[in-house]
TORSE-689798 format. One line per 10 residues: number of its first residue (from 1); for each residue y, z, x of C-alpha. Coordinates in nm, 3 decimals. Example, Ala and Ser with C-alpha at 12.3 -4.5 7.8 and 13.67 -1.06 7.14 Angstrom:
1> -0.450,0.780,1.230  -0.106,0.714,1.367 $
END
This chain:
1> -4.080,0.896,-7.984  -3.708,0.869,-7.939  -3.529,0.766,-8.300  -3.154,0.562,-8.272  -2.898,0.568,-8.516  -2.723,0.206,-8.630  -2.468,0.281,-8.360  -2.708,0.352,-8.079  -2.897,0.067,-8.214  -2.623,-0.213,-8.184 $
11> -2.518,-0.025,-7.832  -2.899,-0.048,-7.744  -2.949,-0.421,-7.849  -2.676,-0.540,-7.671  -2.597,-0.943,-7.661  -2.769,-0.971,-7.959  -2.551,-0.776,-8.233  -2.454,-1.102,-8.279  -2.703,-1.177,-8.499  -2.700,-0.855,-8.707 $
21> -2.324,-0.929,-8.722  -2.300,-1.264,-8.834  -2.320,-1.247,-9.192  -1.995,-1.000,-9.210  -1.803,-1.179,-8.931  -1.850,-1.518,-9.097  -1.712,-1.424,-9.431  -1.451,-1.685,-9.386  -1.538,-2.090,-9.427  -1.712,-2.143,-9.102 $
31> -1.560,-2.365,-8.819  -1.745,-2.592,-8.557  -1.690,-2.377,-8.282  -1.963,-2.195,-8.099  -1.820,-2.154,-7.719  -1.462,-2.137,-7.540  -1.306,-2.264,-7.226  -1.002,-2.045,-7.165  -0.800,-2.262,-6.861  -0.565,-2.016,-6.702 $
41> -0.271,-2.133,-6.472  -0.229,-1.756,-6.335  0.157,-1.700,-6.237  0.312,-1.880,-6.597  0.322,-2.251,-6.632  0.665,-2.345,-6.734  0.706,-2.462,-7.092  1.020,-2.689,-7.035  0.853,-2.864,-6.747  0.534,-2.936,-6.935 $
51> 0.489,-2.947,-7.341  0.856,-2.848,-7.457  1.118,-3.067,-7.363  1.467,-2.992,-7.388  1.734,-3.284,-7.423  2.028,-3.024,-7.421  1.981,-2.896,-7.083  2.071,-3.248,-6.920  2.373,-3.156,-7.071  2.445,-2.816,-7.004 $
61> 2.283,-2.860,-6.640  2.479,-2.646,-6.392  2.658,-2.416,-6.666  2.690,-2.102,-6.797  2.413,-1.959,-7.054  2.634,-1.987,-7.385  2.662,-1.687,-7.508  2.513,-1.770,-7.862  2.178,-1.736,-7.692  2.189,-1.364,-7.654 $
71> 2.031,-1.135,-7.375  1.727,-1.045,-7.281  1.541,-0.855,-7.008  1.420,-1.043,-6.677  1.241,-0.965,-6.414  1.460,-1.065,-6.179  1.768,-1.239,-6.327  2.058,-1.158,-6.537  2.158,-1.435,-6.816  2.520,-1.474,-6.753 $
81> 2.486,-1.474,-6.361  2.290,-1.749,-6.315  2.324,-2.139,-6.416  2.124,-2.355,-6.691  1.872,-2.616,-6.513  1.704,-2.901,-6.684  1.376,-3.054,-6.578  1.400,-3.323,-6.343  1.050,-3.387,-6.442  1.027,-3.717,-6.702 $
91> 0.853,-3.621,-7.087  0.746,-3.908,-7.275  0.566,-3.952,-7.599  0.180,-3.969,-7.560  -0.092,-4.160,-7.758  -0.059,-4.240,-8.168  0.064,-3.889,-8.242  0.340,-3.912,-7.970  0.321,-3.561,-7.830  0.576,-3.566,-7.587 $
101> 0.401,-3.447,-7.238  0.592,-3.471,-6.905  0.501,-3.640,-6.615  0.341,-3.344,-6.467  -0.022,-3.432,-6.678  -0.076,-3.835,-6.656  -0.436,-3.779,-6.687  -0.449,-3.503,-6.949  -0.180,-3.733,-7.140  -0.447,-3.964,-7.278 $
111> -0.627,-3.731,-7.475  -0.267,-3.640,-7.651  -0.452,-3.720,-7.931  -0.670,-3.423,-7.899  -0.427,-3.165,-7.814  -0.225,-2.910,-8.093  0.049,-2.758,-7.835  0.199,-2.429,-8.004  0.526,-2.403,-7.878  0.606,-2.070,-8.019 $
121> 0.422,-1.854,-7.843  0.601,-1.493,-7.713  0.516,-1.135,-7.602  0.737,-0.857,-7.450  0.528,-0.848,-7.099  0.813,-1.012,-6.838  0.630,-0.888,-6.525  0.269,-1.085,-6.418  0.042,-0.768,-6.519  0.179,-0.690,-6.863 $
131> 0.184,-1.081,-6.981  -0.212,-1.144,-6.839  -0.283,-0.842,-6.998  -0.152,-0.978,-7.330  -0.286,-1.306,-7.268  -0.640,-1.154,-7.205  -0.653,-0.838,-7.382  -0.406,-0.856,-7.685  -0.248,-0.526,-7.557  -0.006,-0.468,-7.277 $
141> -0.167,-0.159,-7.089  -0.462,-0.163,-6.921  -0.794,-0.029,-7.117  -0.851,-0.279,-7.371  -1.145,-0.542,-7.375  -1.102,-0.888,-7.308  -1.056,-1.158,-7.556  -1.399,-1.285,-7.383  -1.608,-0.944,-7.403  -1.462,-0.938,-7.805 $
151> -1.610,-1.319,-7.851  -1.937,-1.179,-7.688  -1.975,-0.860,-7.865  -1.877,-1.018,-8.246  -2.113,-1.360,-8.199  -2.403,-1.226,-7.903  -2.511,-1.501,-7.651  -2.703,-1.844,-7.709  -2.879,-1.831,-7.370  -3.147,-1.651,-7.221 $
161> -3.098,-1.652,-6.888  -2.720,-1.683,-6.832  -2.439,-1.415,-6.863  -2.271,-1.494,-7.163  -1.886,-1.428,-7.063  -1.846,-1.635,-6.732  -1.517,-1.611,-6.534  -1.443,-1.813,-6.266  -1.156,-1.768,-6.034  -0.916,-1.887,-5.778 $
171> -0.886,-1.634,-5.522  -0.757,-1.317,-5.777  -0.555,-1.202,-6.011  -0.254,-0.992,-6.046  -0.452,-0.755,-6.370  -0.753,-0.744,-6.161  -1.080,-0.723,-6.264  -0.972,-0.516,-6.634  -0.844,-0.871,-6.807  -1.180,-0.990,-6.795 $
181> -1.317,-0.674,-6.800  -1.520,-0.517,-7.186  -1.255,-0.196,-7.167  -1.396,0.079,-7.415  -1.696,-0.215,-7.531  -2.041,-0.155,-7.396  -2.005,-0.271,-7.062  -2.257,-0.545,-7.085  -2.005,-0.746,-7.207  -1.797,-0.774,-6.923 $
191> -1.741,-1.090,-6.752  -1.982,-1.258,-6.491  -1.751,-1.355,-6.148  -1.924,-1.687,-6.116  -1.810,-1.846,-5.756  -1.794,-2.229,-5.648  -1.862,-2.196,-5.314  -2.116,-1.984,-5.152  -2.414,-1.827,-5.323  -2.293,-1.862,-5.705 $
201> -2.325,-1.503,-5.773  -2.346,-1.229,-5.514  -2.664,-1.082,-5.432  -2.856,-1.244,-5.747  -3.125,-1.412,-5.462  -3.466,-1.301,-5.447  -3.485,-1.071,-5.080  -3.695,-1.279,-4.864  -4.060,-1.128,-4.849  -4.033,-1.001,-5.179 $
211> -4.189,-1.178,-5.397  -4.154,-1.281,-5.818  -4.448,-1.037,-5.893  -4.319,-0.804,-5.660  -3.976,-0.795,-5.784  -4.092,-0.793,-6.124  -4.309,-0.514,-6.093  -4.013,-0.283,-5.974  -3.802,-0.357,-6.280  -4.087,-0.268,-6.471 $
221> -4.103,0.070,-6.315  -3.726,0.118,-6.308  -3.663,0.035,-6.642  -3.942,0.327,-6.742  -3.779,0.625,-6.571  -3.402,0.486,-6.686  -3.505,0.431,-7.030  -3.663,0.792,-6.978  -3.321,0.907,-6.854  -3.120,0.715,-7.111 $
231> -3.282,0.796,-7.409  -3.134,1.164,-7.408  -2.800,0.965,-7.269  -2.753,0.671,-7.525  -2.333,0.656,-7.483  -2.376,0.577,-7.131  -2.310,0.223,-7.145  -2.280,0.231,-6.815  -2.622,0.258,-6.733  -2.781,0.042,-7.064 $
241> -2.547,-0.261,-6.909  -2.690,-0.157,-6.582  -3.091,-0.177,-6.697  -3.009,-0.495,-6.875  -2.832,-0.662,-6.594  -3.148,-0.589,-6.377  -3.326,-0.739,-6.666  -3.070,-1.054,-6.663  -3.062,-1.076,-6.242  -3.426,-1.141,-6.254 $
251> -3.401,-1.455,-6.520  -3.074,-1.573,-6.327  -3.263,-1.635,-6.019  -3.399,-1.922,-6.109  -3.151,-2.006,-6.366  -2.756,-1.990,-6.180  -2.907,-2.193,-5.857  -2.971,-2.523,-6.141  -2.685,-2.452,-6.335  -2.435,-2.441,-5.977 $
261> -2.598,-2.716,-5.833  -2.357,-3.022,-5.906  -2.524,-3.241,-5.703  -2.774,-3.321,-5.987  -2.459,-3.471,-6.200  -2.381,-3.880,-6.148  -2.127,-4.043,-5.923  -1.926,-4.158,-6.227  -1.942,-3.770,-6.374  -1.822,-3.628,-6.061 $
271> -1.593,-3.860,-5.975  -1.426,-3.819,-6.334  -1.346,-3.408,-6.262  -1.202,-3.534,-5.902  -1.479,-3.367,-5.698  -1.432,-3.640,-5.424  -1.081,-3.558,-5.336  -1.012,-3.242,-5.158  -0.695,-3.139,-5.355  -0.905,-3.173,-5.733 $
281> -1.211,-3.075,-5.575  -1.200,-2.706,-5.630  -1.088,-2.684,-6.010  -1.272,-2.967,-6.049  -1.570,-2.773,-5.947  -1.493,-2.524,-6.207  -1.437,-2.784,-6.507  -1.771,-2.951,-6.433  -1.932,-2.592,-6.389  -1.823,-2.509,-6.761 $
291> -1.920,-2.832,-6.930  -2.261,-2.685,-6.769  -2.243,-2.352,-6.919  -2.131,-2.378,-7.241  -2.367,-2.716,-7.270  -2.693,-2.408,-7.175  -2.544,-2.194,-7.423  -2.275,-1.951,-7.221  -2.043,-1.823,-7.533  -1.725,-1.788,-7.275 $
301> -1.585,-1.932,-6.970  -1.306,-1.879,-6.877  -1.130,-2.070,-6.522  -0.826,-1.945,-6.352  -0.567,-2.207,-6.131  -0.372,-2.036,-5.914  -0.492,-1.686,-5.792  -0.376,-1.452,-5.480  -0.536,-1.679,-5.240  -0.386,-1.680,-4.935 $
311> -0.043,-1.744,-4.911  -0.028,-1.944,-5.218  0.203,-1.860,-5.527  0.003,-1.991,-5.764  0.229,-2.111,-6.114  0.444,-1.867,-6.050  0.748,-2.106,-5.967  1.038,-1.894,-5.831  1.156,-2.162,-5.598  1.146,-2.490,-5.617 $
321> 0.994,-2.504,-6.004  0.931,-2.853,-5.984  0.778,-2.906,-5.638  0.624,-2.606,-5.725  0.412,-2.743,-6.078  0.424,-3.072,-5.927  0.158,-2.942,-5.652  -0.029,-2.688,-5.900  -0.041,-2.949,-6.169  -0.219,-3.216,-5.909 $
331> -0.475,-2.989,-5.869  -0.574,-2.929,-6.238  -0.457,-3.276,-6.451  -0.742,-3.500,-6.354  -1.019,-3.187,-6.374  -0.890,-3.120,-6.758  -0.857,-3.429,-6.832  -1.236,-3.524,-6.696  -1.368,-3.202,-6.931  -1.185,-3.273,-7.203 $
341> -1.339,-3.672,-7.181  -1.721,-3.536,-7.068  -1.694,-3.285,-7.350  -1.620,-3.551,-7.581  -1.876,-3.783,-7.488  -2.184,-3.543,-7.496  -2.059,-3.439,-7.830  -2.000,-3.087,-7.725  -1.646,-3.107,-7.764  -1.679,-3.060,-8.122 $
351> -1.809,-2.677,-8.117  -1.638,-2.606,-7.798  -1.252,-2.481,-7.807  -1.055,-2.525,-7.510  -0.694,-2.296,-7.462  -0.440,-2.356,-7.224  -0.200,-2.135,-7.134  -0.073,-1.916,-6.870  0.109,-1.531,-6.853  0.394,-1.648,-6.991 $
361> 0.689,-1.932,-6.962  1.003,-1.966,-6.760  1.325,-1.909,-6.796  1.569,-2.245,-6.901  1.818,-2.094,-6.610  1.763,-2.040,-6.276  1.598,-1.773,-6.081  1.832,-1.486,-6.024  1.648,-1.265,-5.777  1.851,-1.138,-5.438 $
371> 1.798,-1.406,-5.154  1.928,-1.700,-5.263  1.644,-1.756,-5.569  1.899,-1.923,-5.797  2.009,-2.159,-5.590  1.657,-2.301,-5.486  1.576,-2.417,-5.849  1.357,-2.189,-5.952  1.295,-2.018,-6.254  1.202,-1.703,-6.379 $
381> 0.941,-1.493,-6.619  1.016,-1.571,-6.993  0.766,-1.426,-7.232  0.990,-1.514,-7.502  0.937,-1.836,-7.573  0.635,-2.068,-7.415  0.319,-2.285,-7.500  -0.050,-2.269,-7.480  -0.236,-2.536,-7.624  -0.582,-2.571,-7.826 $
391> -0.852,-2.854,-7.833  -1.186,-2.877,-7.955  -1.390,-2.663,-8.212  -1.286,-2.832,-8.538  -0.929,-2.891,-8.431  -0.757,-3.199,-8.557  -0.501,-3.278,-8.239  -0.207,-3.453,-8.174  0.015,-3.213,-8.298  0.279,-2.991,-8.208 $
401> 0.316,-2.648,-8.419  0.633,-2.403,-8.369  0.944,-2.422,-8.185  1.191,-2.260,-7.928  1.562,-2.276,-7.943  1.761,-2.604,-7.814  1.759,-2.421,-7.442  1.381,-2.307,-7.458  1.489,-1.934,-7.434  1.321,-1.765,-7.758 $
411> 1.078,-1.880,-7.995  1.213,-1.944,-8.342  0.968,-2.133,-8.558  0.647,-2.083,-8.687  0.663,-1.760,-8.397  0.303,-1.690,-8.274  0.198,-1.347,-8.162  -0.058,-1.276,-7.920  -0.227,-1.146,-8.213  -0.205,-1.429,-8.419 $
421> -0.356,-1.672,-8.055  -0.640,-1.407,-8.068  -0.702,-1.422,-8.456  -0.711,-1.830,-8.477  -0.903,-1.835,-8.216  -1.178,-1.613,-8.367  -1.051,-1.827,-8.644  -1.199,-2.109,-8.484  -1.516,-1.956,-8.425  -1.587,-1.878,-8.784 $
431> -1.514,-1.474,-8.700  -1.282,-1.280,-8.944  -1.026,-1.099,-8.695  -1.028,-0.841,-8.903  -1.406,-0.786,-8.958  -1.472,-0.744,-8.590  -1.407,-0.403,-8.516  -1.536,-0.122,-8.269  -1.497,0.231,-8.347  -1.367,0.397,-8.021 $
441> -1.247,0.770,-8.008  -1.229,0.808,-8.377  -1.046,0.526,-8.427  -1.180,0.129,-8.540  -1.033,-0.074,-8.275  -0.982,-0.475,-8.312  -0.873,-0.724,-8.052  -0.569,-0.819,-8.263  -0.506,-0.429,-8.302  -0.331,-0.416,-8.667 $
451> -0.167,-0.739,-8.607  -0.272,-1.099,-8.595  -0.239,-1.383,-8.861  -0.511,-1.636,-8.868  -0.311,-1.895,-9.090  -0.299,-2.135,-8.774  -0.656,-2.233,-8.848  -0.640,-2.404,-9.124  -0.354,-2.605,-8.973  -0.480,-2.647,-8.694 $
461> -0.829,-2.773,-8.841  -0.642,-2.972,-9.111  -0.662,-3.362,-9.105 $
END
């Protein structure tokens, strides 16, 4: 009889160390959420076109940076070669709070009330890779586990039958598979490419002429001779994910089919995510598909807007900034808006936290890169500066928290690390950042490495 030690034992037991973890991890006064929705406009959302307006810009359109600002590093640009540009895109103050949002989100505006933009957020990552890394992984370099495989491992899965990290894309991404990947975690908790279109996960179908006591009959005898080879073997992850995803494929068959089939939803629910019109249709898909997962019990879903797909750009607004989010936002601003109202009504919004956010902002100057990107108004990486915002989970919206300079170059107030995103949002989930830990190569490893502040929850769940 093979005997385990407590770290071959949580290894062995997988999506359920949540359990045996969840009277350390909650040491803190426990929040409302249970799930996340990470919405990710892949290619940087710009702040000063969206949640951060800035009045001075009208008036130093068309100039010089002022040198007071300082330097910095760009991908492409150099500060004192290129002009300041304002938004031509109109912000207004939305619902009783009076967050100002710009024109960009009409539909997402009403629920202004619900919303806490931080406006402070900033990395060092200026190229695509480095600031989804930081966005997804807390860490600039590839090898670390997702913020989604860290939720996983600390708090284990409420479902049966579904992954419990789900990631649904649009196309690709520029990090690849590693920022949703479980790095140096077991890799069980990896995340689940969930598709819209097509059979929702590759290969998960029954073969035809096999049949359920058929198929089940083979796991059986698989999992005996790979529990016979693992047992000798017990820091191969690799191969315990493996015999638990066979384990997992067989329950999804009949499980993923129901849960993808959004036919079963009302007229009036689809037509609030915008799956009638072909331009909303697609992220729309993906909205309704996570108010479906997290309502069965999925811990993390995360959506991406604006993946290598085809010849489209994505976010990533070099040229032409504003026609640029004007045609990415019209794509995402009715689906949010529909979750964030369907969430609310089903009373799932309350232990489900939504974040919005992107790899990083733009610059408040134009696009310097060789070719003539300055003078086509677009705008460049800036990691220095930028929002994300937070709903759900306990949060108390309609508020703004931190601040960038007049020009939206450089955070200033209240500055947020990636860190400190990662640790409120464990925050929010009742997990102490600090608590959650996996020892790799000698060392205890966290997602917020030995960083992160968690002080924004209790603002942000403050009345």
């Amino acid at each position: 009889m093979h005997t385990f030690n407590r770290r071959q034992f949580l290894e062995k037991s997988a999506l359920g160390f949540g359990g045996l973890a969840a009277s350390t991890l909650m040491a803190q006064p426990k929040n409302k959420g249970k799930s996340v929705i990470f919405l990710f406009m892949h290619g940087g959302p710009s702040h000063l076109d969206t949640f951060d307006p800035k009045p001075l810009l009208k008036k130093l359109h068309g100039q010089p940076v002022p040198p007071s600002f300082g330097k910095a590093d760009f991908q492409f640009t150099k500060v004192d070669k290129v002009p300041i540009m304002a938004s031509p895109l109109e912000f207004k103050p939305r619902g009783q709070s009076g967050v100002p949002i710009s024109s960009l989100f009409e539909n997402l505006s009403r629920h202004a009330d619900d919303l806490a933009v931080i406006r402070s957020c900033h990395h060092d990552g200026f190229t695509h890779v480095t600031g989804q890394n930081w966005m997804n992984t807390g860490w600039a370099r590839v090898g670390r586990p997702s913020v989604g495989s860290w939720v996983v491992y600390g708090l284990g899965s409420e479902s049966d039958n579904l992954p419990a990290y789900v990631v649904m894309l649009d196309g690709g991404i520029k990090a690849g598979a590693p920022a949703y990947g479980s790095g140096f975690l077991p890799a069980s908790f990896q995340g689940t490419v969930l598709r819209t279109e097509g059979p929702p996960i590759l290969n998960v179908n029954r073969p035809e002429g096999v049949s359920e006591k058929m198929q089940r009959e083979t796991f059986d005898l698989l999992r005996f001779y790979n529990e016979r080879h693992h047992s000798e073997r017990a820091e191969d992850t690799e191969l315990e994910a493996r015999m638990n995803s066979y384990e997992l494929a067989f329950k999804m068959q009949m499980a993923v089919p129901e849960v993808a089939d959004l036919t079963k939803e009302t007229t009036a629910t689809r037509e609030l995510y915008g799956l009638n019109d072909p331009l909303t249709s697609e992220f729309g898909s993906q909205c309704l598909m996570a108010r479906r997962l997290v309502e069965r019990g999925v811990r993390f879903v995360q959506l991406y807007s604006g993946g290598k797909k085809g010849s489209e750009v994505g976010w990533d607004a070099h040229n032409e900034c504003d026609q640029n989010h004007t045609f990415m936002a019209s794509k995402v601003d009715k689906p949010i808006a529909g979750l964030l109202a369907d969430l609310k009504s089903r009373g799932l919004l309350d232990n489900t936290v939504l974040l919005w956010g992107g790899d990083f902002g733009r610059t408040p100057f134009t696009d310097g890169a060789e070719g003539g990107g300055g003078s086509r108004n677009g705008r460049d990486h800036n990691p220095y500066g930028f929002s994300v915002w937070m709903a759900g989970g306990g949060i108390k919206g309609g508020k703004i928290i931190g601040a960038t300079d007049d020009i939206g170059l450089r955070a200033t107030e209240d500055k947020v690390t990636m860190h400190d995103l990662h640790a409120t949002l464990l925050g929010l989930l009742g997990v102490d950042h600090k608590k959650l830990t996996f020892q790799f190569q000698g060392r205890d490893f966290r997602l917020t490495d030995v960083g992160g502040d968690n002080n924004l929850t209790a603002r942000l769940t403050a009345g």
